[in-house]
N, C-alpha and C positions, 0 to 999 in steps of 0.2 A: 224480444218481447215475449216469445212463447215462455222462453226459460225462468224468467222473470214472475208471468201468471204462474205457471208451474213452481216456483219459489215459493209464494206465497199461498197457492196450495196447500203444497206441503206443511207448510209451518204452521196455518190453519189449522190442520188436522191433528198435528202435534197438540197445540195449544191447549184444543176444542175435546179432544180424548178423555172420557170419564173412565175411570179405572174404578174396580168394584172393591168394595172393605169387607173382608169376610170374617166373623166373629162368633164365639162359642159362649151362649149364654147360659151359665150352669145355673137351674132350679134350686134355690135354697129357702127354708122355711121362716126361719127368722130375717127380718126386714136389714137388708143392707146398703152401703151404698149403691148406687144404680152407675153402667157401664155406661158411658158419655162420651160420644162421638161429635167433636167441637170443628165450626169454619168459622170463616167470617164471612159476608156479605155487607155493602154500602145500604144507603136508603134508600128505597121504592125499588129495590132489584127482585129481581124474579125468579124463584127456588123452587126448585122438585125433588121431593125426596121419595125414592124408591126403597119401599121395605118390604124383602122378602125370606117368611119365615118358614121352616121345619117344621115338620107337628102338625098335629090338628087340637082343637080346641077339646076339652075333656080328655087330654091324652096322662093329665099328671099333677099338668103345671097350667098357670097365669102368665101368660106373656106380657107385659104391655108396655108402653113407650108412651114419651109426651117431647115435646120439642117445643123448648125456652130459648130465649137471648138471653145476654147479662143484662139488660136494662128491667126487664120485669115482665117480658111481651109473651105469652104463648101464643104458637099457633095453632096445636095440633095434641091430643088426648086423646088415648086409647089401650082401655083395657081389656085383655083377655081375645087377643087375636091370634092370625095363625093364616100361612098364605102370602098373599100379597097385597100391600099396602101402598097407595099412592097418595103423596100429601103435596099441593101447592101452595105456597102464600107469597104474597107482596112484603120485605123487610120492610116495618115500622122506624128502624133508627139502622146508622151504623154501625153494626155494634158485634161481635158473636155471639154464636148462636149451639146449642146444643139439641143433637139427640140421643135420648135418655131410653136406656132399657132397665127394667127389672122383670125379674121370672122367679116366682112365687111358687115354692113346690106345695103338693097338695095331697101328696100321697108322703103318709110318714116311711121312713125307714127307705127309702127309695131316691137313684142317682138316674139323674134325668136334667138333657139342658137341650135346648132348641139354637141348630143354628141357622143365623143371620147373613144376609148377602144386601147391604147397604150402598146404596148410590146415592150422590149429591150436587146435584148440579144447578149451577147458578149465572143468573145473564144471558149470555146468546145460546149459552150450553141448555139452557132450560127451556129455550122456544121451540116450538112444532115449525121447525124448517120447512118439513113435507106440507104442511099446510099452505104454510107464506106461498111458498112455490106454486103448488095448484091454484091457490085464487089471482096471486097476482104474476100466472104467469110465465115466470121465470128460467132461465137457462139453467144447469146446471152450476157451470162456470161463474154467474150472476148470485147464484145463492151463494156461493163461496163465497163471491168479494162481496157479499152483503155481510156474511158472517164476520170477515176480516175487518169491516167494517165497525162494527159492532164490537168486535174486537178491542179494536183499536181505541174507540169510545171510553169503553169499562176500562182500558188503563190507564189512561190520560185524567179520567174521573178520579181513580183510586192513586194516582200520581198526587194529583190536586188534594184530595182527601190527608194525605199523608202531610204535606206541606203545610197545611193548615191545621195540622194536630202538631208537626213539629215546630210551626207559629208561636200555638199556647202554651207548649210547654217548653218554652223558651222564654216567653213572657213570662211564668209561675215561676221557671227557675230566677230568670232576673229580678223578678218581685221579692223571691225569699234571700236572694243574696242581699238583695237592699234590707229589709227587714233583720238577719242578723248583723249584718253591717251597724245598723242603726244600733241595735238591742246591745251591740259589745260599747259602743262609742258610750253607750248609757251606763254601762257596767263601770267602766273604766273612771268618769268620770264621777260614777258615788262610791268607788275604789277611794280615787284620790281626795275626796271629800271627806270623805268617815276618816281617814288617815290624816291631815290636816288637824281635825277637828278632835283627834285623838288625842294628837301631840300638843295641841294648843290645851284641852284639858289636864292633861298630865302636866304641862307646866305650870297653869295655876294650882294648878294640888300641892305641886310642889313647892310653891312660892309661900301659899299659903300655910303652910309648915314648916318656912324658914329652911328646908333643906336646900333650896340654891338659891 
């Protein structure tokens, strides 16, 4: 039994481990694309994004960031920062999501970029454990198997999630197979029609000029 809680432990912490993204954002004058750092998240999950920058503010450059999904959602806007940044939101849809940098140099003639130390955490990885813990309580060992818990949840949800995307596009694919299915059977048949109707012209042309 011990080696067992101690298994799952372990694999907890594996799982639950946020590793940090560290990133060199060079100040350019003219507008370019922005450097976009992409996850995905399910709906109604719970994100923290930790942004910390290089610099100070009047040092050269414009730092700033915004953080979008593909469906059209922002949550989060900010220009002209420097330090550290903490953003939380609740996912609106399924969907990815980005966060966006651009760094705006301000001084001509001058090489200047601010670096980035980016964290991303989402689901159980995103909750204030130490809190749950002090209000309700909790053992050590209990906040683990809560986290495994939780765990376990976020994958069975995004199991689900996936199932049900590989559902519709299963469906869309059998729908489009029917549909050129249908569309060739339609070809083919005013293929064999014009051809018909060809030969059947062509032989009163030619009757009616006495050539056969």
């Amino acid at each position: 039994m011990k080696y067992s809680i101690r298994l799952i432990l372990f694999l907890a912490t594996l799982i639950s481990s946020v590793y940090s993204l560290h990133l060199n954002i060079e100040a350019v004058e003219e507008t370019r694309p922005p450097v976009c750092v992409r996850d995905f998240v399910t709906e109604g999950q719970l994100v923290v994004v930790n942004i910390q920058s290089s610099g100070n503010q009047g040092d050269g450059q414009h730092l700033s960031f915004y953080i979008r999904d593909t469906v059209g959602n922002e949550y989060r806007k900010k220009k002209d920062f420097a330090g550290e940044v903490r953003v939380a939101f609740t996912a609106h849809a399924s969907a990815a999501f980005d966060v966006c940098f651009v760094n705006v140099l301000q001084r001509r003639y001058s090489q200047l970029s601010r670096d980035i130390e980016l964290d991303i955490e989402a689901g159980s990885a995103a909750r204030d454990w130490n809190a749950i813990q002090a209000a309700e309580k909790l053992k050590p060992v209990e906040v683990e198997l809560r986290k495994v818990e939780e765990l376990t949840d976020e994958i069975v949800n995004e199991l689900e999630y996936l199932k049900a995307r590989e559902e519709r596009l299963r469906d869309t694919n059998e729908s489009t197979n029917r549909r050129v299915r249908n569309f060739s059977i339609i070809i083919i048949i005013s293929l064999i029609a014009l051809g018909v109707w060809q030969v059947a012209y062509l032989r009163n042309y030619f009757k009616s000029k006495h050539i056969i």
